[in-house]
N, C-alpha and C positions, 0 to 999 in steps of 0.2 A: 368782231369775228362773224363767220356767216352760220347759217344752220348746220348747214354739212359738219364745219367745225367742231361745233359745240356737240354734236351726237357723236362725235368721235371722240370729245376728249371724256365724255359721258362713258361712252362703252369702254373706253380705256382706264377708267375709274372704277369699272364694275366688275370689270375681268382681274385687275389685282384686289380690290373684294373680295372674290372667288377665290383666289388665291389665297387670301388671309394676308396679303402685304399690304401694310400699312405705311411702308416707308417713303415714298413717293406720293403721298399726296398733297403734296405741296405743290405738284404739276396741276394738280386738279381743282386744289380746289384753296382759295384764297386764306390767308391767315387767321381773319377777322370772319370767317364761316357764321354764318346762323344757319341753324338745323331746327325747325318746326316738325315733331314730329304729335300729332295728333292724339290725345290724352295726357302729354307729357310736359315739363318743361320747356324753354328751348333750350339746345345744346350750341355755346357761343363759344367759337377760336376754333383750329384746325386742332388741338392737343384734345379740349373736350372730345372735340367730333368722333377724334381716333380712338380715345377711351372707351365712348359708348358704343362704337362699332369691336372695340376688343372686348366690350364684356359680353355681347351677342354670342361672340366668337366662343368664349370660354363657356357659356352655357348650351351651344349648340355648334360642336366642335368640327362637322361637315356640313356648316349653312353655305347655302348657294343660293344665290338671284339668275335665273333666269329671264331676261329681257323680253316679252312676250311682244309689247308694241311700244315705238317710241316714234315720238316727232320732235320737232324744236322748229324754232325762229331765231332771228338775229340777235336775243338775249333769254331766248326759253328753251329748255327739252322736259318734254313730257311725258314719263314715261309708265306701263303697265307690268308690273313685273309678279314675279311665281317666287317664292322664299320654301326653299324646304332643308330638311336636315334631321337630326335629332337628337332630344333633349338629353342628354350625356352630363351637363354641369346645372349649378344654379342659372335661373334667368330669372326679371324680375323678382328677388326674390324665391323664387319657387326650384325648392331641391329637384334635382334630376327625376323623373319619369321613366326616364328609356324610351317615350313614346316619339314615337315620326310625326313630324311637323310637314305639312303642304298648307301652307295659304299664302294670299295671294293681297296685292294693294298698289298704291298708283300715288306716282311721286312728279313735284313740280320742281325745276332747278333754275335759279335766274343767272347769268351768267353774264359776268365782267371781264372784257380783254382776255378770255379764252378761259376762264377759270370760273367755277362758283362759286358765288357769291353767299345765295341764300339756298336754302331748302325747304319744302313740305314736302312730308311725308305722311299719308294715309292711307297706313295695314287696316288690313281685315283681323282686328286683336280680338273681336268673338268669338271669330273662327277658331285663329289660336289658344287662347283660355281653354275651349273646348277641346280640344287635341290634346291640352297640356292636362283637362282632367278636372280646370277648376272652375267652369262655368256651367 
């Protein structure tokens, strides 16, 4: 697939994010998914990935990524994104706050035959901690 490509099927992956639809990501992204997300496990199969993307959801029930800068190559998009919303449910752990969430982090996707394959993912989680109250 060419760059063009893959930032599309990228921004098209992010925009039903935004949405909170998780049903179609099998367009986007490969069965066997690795998700590196920085501090954490990794998150392996397309079922985990949607998991951990609906418990987000359940602890921060208007999150939204804004795409700030992205580029890509013939198997990479890279991109600089703005996450805000607010803390309404549990998120790691942590009972709701009510407090508004803005920060911001920068994510690597490698990309197979039009789909992702792998992820990294690195938030600015000091940030967050701090907005949430516990750093």
């Amino acid at each position: 697939m060419s760059a063009s490509e893959n930032l599309e099927v990228h921004t098209r992956c992010t925009e039903a994010e935004n949405r909170h639809d998780l049903s179609h990501h099998d367009d986007f992204l490969h069965d066997d998914i690795v998700m590196h997300v920085a501090g954490a496990e990794p998150t392996v199969g397309i079922e985990a990935y949607c998991a951990t993307v609906q418990a987000g959801y359940d602890g921060v029930s208007d999150f939204e990524v804004v795409l700030e800068d992205q580029f890509a190559t013939d198997d990479r998009v890279v991109c600089r994104w703005r996450g805000t919303g607010t803390h309404d449910g549990e998120l790691y752990g942590i009972p709701a706050t009510g407090r508004s969430i803005d920060y911001r982090g920068v994510s690597v996707w490698e990309f197979d035959g039009g789909k992702a394959r792998r992820g990294w993912a690195f938030p600015d989680n000091v940030t967050l901690m701090q907005q949430l109250g516990v750093a």
